[in-house]
Steps between C-alpha positions, in 0.01 A plus 500: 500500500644680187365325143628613175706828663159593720453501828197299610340499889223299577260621780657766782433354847744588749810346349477812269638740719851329525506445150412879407801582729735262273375662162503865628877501487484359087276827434401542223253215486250317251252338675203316445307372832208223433223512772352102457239608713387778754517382852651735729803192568622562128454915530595591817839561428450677244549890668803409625643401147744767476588515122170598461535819593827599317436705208785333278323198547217355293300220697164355296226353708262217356217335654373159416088508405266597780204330317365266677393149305144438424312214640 
């Protein structure tokens, strides 16, 4: 998704990979990737997300709370 100029990707399951392959070839990139939670279906794709590992690139990782409610 791209908001206000930014590029925004939600969760990296394994859809990531062809999607990192796309974006390699617009280098350099500004990324931010939202993690809505942290089971291994919405990070396993992550490693294979190639413009992360481009030096002209700048990807940001965030991570949605890992508190737990109270009861």
């Amino acid at each position: 998704m791209t908001a206000g100029g930014r590029r925004l990707i939600f969760d990296a399951g394994t859809g990531i990979r062809p999607l990192g392959l796309e974006l390699a070839r617009q280098a350099p990139l500004d990324i931010d990737i939202y993690f809505t939670h942290t089971h291994l279906d919405h990070l396993s794709g992550l490693t294979f997300f190639s413009p992360l590992f481009d030096k002209r690139n700048s990807v940001r990782l965030w991570l949605a709370t890992l508190s737990r409610p109270t009861r």
